[in-house]
Each structure stands twice: as structure tokens, then as C-alpha cells.
N, C-alpha and C positions, 0 to 999 in steps of 0.2 A: 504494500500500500504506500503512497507515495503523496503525501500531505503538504509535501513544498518541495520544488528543485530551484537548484543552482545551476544556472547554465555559466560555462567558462569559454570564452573563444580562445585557442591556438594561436600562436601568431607564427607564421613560420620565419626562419631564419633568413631566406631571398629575402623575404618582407620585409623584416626589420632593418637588411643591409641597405637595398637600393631605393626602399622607398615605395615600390610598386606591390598592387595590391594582388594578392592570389585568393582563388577561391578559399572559401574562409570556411572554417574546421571548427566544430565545437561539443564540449563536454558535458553531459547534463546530467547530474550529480544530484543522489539525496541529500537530505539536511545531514549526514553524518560524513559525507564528502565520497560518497562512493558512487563510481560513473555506475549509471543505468541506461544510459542511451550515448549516441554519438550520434554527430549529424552532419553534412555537407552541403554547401550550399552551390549549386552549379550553376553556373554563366558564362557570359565569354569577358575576355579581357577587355572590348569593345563597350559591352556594356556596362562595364565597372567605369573606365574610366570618361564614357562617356554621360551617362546617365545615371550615376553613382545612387542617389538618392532614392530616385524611383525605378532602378532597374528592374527590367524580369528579372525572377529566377528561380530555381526550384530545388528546396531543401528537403534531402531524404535525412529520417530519421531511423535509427537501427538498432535495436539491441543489442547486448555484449556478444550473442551469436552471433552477429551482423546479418540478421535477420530484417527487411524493411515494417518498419510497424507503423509509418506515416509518411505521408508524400504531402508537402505544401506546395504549390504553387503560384506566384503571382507573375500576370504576364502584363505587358506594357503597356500603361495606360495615355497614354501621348501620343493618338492617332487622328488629331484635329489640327490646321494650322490657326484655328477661331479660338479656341479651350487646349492649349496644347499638352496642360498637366490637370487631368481629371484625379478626382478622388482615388489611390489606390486600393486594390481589391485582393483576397488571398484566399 
């Protein structure tokens, strides 16, 4: 049973060295600091550094089997030159 998590993002070492950003890695931990899932978030580099904020992208989440036990998705919402950043959706 799982009453509160802690998620930790990875930071990887390219990352911290050159400054650019990689698909981003993360830890989701009970309140006793024990991973229970792992997660990934997938994109292109196009989209990071173009559309940083409101990027697609889709985060698979996995048990320590690395089992998928959640798929998130949000996809682009900036296909108007009138409203060009609509409300984000997931």
C-alpha cells in the first residue's frame, strides 16, 4: 500500500557536463525511500529544446520487474497560429 511517494529525477552525467538536456529518468520511492517504480520520459531532442515547457511526450512507468504498469501521454498542444499554446492535456 502506498500512502505517499517520493519521486527523484536522475540527472545524468552528459547533462550535468554540457548543459544539454536528455530524456529525463526518474525514481518513485515510498515514504521509507524504497524505489517502487521507475519511469522514463520519451521525446526527441527537438522537442526539449524547442518546446521545452509544453513538449509532447510520453512517460512509461514500471515496476522493479520493469514491468509497464502506466503509460502517460501528452501530445502537442500548439497547432493554431490564432491560440498557439492551448491549455495542456495528459
Amino acid at each position: 500500500q502506498l500512502d505517499q511517494i517520493i519521486i527523484h529525477q536522475q540527472v545524468e552525467l552528459l547533462e550535468a557536463i554540457l548543459g544539454t538536456e536528455t530524456s529525463s529518468k526518474y525514481e518513485i520511492k515510498n515514504r521509507l525511500g524504497q524505489r517502487v517504480y521507475f519511469a522514463v520520459e520519451e521525446n526527441g531532442c527537438f522537442d526539449r529544446r524547442l518546446c521545452s515547457p509544453i513538449r509532447p511526450f510520453t512517460i512509461r512507468i514500471a515496476d522493479n520487474a520493469g514491468r509497464e504498469v502506466i503509460r502517460v501521454i501528452r501530445p502537442l498542444r500548439c497547432n493554431s497560429c490564432c491560440f498557439p499554446c492551448f491549455l495542456q492535456e495528459v
